[in-house]
C-alpha positions as CSV (number, residue, x, y, z in Angstrom):
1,X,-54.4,-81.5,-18.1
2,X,-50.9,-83.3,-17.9
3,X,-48.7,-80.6,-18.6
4,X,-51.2,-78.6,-16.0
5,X,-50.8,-81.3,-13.3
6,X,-47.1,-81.2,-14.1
7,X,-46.8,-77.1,-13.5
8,X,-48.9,-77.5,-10.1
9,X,-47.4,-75.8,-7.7
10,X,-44.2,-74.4,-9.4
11,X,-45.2,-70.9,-11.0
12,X,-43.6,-68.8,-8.2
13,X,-40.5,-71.0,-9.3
14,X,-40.8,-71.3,-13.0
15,X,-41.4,-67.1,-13.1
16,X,-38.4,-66.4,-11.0
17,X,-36.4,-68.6,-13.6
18,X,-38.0,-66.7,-16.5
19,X,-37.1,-63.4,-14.7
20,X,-33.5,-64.7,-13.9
21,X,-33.1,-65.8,-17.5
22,X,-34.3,-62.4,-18.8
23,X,-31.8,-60.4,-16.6
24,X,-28.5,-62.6,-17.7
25,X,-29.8,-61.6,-21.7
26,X,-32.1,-64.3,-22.9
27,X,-33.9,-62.5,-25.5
28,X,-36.8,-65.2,-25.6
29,X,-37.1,-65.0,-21.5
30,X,-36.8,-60.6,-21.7
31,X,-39.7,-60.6,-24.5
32,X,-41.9,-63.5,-21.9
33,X,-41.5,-60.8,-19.2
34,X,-42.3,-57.9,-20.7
35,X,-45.3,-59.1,-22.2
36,X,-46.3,-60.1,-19.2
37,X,-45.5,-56.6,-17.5
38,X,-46.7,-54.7,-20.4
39,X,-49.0,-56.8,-23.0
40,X,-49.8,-55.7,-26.1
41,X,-52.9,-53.2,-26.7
42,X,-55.6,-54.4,-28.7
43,X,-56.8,-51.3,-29.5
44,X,-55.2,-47.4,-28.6
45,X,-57.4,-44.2,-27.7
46,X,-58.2,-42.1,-30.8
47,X,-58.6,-38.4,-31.1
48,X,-60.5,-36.5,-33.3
49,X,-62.9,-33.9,-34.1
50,X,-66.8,-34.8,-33.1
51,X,-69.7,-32.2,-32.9
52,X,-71.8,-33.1,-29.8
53,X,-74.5,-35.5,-30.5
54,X,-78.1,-34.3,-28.5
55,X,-80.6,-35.5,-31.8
56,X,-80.5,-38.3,-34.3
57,X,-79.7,-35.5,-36.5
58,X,-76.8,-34.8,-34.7
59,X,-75.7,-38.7,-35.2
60,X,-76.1,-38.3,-38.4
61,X,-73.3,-35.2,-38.5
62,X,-71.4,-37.0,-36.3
63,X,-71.8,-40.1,-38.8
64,X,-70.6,-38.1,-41.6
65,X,-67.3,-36.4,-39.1
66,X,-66.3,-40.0,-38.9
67,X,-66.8,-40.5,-42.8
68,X,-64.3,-37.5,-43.3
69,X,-62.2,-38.8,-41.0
70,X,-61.7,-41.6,-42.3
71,X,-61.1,-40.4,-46.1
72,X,-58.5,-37.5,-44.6
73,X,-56.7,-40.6,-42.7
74,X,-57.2,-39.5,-39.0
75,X,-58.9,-42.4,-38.1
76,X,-58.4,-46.0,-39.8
77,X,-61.3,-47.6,-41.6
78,X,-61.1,-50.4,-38.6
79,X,-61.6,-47.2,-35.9
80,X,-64.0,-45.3,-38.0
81,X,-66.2,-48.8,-38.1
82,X,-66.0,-49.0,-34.6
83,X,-66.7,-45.3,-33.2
84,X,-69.8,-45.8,-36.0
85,X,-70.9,-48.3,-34.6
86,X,-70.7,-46.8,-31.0
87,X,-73.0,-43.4,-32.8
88,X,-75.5,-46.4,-34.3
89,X,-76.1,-47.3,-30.5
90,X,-76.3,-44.0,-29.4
91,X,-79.1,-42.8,-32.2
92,X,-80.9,-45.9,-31.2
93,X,-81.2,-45.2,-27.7
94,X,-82.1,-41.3,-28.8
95,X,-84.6,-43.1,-30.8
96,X,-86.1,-45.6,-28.3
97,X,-86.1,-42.7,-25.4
98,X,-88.3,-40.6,-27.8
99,X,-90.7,-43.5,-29.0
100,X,-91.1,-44.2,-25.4
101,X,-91.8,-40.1,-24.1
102,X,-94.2,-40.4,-27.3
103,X,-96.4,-43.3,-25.8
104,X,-96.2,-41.6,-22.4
105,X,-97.9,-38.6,-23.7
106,X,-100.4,-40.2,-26.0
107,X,-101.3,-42.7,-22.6
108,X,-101.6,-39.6,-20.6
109,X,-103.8,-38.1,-22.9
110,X,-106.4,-41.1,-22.5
């Protein structure tokens, strides 16, 4: 809370100083800027081959195109984890939307 107190009021200041520093060669000051321009990604688009998923069967191809994927080193073992996981949530809402058409047919029929 000090060192915010302290800072109060001075950013347009402080970042014109940073930016000043970076232009005259201050590596330190160049790196703060362009970080702040450009930060690093946390994660990066991937492509790679997918058959279109309509069915829980399909999910379950698509599952196994990740699986390749990953063993033939297109996609990480961190990226296949986490394109699984997004197939997972799509088979359960295939799954859910079918349980749900289900009941809705065996209500009607009552």
């Amino acid at each position: 809370m000090a060192a915010l107190t302290l800072l109060d009021g001075q950013s347009e200041a402080l970042t014109q100083a940073a930016v000043d520093a970076a232009l005259k060669g201050d590596v330190a000051a160049l790196r703060l800027c362009l970080e702040r321009i450009a930060p690093p990604r946390r994660d990066a688009p991937v492509t790679f081959d997918l058959p279109p998923m309509e069915t829980a069967a399909d999910a379950a191809k698509a599952a196994a195109a990740i699986l390749t994927a990953v063993s033939e080193g297109e996609l990480t073992p961190t990226e296949g984890a986490h394109v699984m996981a997004l197939i997972e949530t799509f088979r359960r809402t295939l799954e859910t939307t079918e349980l749900e058409t289900r009941i809705a047919a065996l209500e009607a029929k009552e």
